[in-house]
C-alpha positions in Angstrom: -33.1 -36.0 -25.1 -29.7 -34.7 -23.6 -29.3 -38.2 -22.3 -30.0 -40.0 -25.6 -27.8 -37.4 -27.5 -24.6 -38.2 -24.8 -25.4 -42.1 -24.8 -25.7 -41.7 -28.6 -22.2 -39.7 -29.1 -20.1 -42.5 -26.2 -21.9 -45.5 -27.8 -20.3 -44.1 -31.6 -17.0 -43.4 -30.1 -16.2 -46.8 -28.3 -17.5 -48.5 -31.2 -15.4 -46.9 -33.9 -12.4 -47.6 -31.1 -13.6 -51.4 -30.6 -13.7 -51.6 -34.2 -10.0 -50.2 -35.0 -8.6 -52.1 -31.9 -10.3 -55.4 -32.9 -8.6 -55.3 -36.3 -5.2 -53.9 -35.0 -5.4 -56.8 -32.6 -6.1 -59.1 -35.7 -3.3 -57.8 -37.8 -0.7 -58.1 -35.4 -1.8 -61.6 -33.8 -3.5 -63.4 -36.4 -3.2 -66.7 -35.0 -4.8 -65.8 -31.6 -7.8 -63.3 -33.4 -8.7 -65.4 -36.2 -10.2 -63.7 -39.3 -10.0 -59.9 -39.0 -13.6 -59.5 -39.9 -14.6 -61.6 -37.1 -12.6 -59.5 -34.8 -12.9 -56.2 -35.7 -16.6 -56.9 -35.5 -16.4 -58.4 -31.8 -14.4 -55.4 -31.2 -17.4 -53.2 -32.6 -20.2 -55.0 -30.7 -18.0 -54.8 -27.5 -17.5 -51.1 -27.5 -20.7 -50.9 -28.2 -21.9 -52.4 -25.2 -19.6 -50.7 -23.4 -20.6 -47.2 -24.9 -24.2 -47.8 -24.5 -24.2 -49.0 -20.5 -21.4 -46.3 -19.5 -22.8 -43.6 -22.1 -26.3 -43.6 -20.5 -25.1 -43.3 -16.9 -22.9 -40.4 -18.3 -25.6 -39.0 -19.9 -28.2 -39.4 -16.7 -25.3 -37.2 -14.6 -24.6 -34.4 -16.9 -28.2 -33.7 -17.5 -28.6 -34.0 -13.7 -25.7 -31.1 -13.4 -27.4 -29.3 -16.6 -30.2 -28.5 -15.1 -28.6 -27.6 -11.1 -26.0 -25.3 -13.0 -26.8 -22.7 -14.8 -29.4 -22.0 -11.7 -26.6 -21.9 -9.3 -24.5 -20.3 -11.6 -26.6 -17.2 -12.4 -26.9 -17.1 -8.6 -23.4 -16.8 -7.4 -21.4 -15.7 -10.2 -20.9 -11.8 -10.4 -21.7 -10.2 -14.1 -18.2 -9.6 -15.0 -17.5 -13.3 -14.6 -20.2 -14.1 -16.7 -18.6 -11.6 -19.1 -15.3 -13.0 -19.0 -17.1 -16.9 -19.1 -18.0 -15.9 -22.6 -14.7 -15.1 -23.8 -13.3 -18.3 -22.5 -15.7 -20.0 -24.7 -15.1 -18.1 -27.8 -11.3 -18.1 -26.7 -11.5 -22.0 -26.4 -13.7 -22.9 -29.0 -10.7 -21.6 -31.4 -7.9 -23.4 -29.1 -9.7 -26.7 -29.6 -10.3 -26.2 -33.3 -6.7 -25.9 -33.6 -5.2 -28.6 -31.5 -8.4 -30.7 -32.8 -7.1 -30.5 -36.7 -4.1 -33.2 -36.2 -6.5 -35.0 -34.7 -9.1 -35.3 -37.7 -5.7 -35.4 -40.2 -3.8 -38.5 -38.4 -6.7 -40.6 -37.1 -9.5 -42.6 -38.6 -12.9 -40.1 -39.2 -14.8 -43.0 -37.1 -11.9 -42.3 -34.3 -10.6 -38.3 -34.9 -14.1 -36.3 -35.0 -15.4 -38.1 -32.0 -12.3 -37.0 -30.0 -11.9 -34.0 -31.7 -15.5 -32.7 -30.7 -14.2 -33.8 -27.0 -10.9 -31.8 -27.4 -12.8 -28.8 -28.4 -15.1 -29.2 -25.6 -12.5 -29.9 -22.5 -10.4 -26.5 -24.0 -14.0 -24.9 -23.6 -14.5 -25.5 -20.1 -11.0 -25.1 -19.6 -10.7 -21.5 -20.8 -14.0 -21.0 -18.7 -12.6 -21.6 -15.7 -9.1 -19.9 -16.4 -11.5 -16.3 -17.7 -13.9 -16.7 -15.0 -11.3 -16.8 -12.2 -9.5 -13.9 -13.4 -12.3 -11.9 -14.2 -11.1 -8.9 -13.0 -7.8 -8.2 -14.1 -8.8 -9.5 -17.5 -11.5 -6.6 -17.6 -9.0 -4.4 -16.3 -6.6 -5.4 -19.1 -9.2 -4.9 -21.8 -9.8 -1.3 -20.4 -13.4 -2.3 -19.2 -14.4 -1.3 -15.7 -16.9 -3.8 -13.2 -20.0 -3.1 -11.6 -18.8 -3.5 -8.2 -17.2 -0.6 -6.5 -13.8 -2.2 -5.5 -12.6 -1.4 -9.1 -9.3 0.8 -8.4 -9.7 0.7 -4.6 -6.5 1.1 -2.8 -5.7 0.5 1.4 -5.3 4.3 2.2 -8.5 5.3 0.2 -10.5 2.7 1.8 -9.4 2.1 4.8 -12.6 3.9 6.7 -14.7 1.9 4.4 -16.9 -0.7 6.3 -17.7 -4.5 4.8 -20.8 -6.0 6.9 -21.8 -9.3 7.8 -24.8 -10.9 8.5 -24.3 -11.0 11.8 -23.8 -7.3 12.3 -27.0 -6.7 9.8 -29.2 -9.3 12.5 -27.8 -7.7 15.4 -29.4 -4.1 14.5 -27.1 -2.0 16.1 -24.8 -0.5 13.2 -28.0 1.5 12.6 -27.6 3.6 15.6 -23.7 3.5 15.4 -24.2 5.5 11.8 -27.1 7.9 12.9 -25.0 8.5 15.9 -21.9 9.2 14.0 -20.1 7.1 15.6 -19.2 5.1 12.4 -18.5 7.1 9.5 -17.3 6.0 5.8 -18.9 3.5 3.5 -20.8 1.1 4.4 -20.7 -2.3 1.8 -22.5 -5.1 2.1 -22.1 -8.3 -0.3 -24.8 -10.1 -2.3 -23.6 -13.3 -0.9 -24.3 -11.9 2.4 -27.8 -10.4 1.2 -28.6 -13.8 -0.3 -27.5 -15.2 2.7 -30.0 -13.5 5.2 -32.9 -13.9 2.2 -32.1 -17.9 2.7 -32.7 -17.4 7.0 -35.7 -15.4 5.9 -37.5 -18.0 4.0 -35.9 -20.8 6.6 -38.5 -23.4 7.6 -37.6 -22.4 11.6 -39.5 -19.3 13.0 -36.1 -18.3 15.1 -34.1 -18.5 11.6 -36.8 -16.8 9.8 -37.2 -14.0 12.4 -33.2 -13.4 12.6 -33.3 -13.0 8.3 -36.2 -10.4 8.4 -34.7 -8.4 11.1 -31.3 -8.6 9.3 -32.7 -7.7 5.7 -34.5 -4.8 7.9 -31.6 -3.6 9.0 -29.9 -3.3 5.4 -32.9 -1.3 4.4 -32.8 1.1 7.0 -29.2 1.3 6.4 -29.9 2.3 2.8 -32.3 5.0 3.3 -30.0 6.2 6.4 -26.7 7.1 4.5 -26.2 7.3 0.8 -23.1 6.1 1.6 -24.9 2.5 1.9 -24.6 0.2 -1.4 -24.7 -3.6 -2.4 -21.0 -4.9 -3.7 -21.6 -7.2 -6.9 -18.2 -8.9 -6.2 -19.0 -13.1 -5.9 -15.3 -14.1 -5.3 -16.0 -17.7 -7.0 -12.8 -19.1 -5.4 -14.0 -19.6 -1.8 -17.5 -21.5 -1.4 -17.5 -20.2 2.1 -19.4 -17.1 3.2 -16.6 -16.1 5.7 -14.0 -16.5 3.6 -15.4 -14.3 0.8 -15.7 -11.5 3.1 -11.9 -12.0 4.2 -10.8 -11.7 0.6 -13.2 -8.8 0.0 -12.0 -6.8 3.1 -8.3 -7.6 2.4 -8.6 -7.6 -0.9 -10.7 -3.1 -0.3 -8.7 -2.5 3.0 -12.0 -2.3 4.6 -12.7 -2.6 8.3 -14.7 -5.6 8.2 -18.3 -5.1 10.6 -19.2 -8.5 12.6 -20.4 -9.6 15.7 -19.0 -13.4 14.5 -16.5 -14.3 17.4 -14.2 -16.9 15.6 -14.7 -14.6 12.0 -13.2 -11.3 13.7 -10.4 -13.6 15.4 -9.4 -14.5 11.9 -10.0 -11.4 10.2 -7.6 -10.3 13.0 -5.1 -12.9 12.3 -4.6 -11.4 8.4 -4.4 -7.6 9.7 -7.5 -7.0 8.8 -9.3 -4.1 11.0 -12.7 -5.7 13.0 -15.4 -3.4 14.0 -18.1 -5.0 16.7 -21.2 -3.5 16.9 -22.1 -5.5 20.0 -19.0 -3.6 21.5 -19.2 -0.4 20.7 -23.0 -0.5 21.2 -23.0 -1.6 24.5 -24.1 1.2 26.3 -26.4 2.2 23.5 -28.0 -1.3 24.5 -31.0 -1.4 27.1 -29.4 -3.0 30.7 -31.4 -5.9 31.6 -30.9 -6.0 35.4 -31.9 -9.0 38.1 -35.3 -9.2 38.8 -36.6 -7.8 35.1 -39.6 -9.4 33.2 -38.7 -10.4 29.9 -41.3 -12.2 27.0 -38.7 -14.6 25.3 -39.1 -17.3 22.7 -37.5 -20.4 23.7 -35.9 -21.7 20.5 -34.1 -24.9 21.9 -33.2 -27.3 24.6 -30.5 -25.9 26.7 -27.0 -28.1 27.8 -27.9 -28.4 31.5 -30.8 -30.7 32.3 -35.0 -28.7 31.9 -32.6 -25.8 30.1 -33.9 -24.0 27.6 -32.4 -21.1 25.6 -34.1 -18.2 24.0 -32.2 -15.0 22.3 -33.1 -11.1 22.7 -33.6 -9.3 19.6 -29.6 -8.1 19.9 -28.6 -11.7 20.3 -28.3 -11.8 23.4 -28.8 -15.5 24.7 -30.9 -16.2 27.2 -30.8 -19.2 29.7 -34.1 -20.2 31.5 -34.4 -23.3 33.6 -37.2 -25.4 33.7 -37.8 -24.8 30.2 -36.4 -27.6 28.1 -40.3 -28.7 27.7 -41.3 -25.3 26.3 -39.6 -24.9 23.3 -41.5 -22.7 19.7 -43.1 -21.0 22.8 -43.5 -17.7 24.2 -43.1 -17.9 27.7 -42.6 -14.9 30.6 -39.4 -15.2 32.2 -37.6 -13.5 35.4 -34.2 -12.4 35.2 -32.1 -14.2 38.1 -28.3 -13.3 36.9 -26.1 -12.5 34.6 -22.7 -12.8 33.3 -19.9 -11.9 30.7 -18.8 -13.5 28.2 -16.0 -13.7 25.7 -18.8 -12.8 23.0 -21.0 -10.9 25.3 -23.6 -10.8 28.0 -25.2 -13.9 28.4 -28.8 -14.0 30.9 -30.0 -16.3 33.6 -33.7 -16.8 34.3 -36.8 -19.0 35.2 -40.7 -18.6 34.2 -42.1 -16.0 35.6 -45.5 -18.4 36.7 
């Protein structure tokens, strides 16, 4: 239906404008058009054509984007965006209506209601886009307030406050960091970055799914640990990337930003922003795997060197075994023969314990 409807409203608009054009061309070169009938009807047929071929391909693509859209959109867009989407239609629906009157007054009807309708539309999205991007201080201007808690946050109140990754919520050690007191202040975590670890969770590979679980476990535990614990509603639609939505957030809140993401904390430092490593300030909280120890281990892929294969602790830690390249979606007994440091931490050597 939406495709018929599209086809229907091109295939009406490039008609009227074959028709006009075939008799402007026939009034102004008579000699070369022939009768102006003749032409204004080639014209007709021709945009006709034209309208009915292109029309249906447009059609075919914006019902393929009508039905992705408003799926995705509900997903990542934050409620006040959504608010503010609404006043951009209302706000350009009345834009177009104006700018679309000289339109309808100066054209032909066959020419100036088919572009109007498209004027009025393009300010529509327009205006949607503009309201949706400024959500914020356009709520703030009409003297409404967001969900989300970084409403009216400023650097010195929030600089204890603490903005968590996925990472840090799969490596499972900010848990004892709060009940230890050792971290202290609020402790945010994004939707994005919920949605983010519900996506690994319901992944199709066992290591990804087990990493998501233990990540939206961690969140839990978090929540009934401190009351200080709560879900940020903020979407930031600018950035597609999950990294750089939390950059913006914890610039944006003076938070300390929570990650165990090597190259994310490197640019977190870059902007000023203060990082807070788990994996570092747990470290002795962590059990010490010594040579010689028997670990169970799940080998989740083929390592570099030649037989490798590499398995990860429940911390993250990666593990190294040789001779295991073979073995991998298998639980396997291994034997601790070295390990080493790292630039992002501990990294273990070992072989199968049979």
């Amino acid at each position: 239906m939406v495709v018929e409807a599209v086809r229907l409203l091109i295939t009406l608009v490039l008609t009227a404008v074959g028709f006009q054009l075939g008799d402007a061309l026939s009034d102004r070169y008579p000699e070369v058009m022939g009768l102006s009938d003749t032409a204004s009807v080639v014209g007709a047929v021709l945009g006709a054509g034209v309208g009915y071929v292109g029309g249906g391909m447009f059609g075919r693509a914006f019902r393929t984007r009508l039905e992705v859209a408003p799926e995705r959109l509900v997903a990542r867009v934050s409620g006040p965006s959504l608010f503010a989407g609404a006043f951009g239609v209302v706000t350009g629906l009345l834009v177009g209506i104006v700018f679309s009157i000289p339109v309808v007054l100066f054209l032909p009807p066959a020419i100036g209601w088919p572009l109007a309708a498209l004027v009025v539309l393009l300010l529509i999205l327009i205006a949607v886009r503009v309201f949706m991007a400024r959500a914020e201080d356009l709520l703030a201007v009409a003297g409404l307030r967001s969900r989300g808690p970084l409403r009216g946050v400023s650097l010195e109140e929030d600089e204890r406050a603490h903005l968590i990754d996925s990472s840090a919520a799969i490596d499972g050690r900010l848990l004892a960091l709060v009940q230890t007191g050792l971290v202290e202040g609020r402790l945010w975590v994004p939707a994005f970055v919920v949605d983010e670890l519900q996506g690994l969770a319901d992944a199709g590979d066992a290591g990804l799914r087990r990493r998501g679980r233990r990540g939206l476990e961690a969140l839990e535990a978090l929540h009934g640990a401190t009351s200080e614990f709560m879900v940020l509603e903020e979407a930031v639609p600018e950035f597609e990337d999950v990294d750089a939505k939390l950059l913006q957030l914890a610039s944006r809140a003076g938070a300390r930003l929570v990650t165990t993401d090597y190259n994310l904390s490197k640019a977190a430092e870059l902007r000023g922003i203060v990082v807070l490593n788990p994996s570092v300030l747990g470290e002795k909280l962590k059990p010490i795997v010594s040579t010689g120890e028997t670990l169970t281990v799940t080998v989740s892929k083929p390592g570099k060197g030649a037989g490798q294969g590499v398995a990860y602790l429940d911390d993250g830690t990666m593990v190294v075994v040789e001779e295991a390249g073979k073995l991998v979606g298998q639980d396997i007994e291994v034997v601790v023969t070295s390990t080493t440091r790292t630039a992002v931490g501990r990294m273990l050597f070992a072989r199968p314990a049979s």
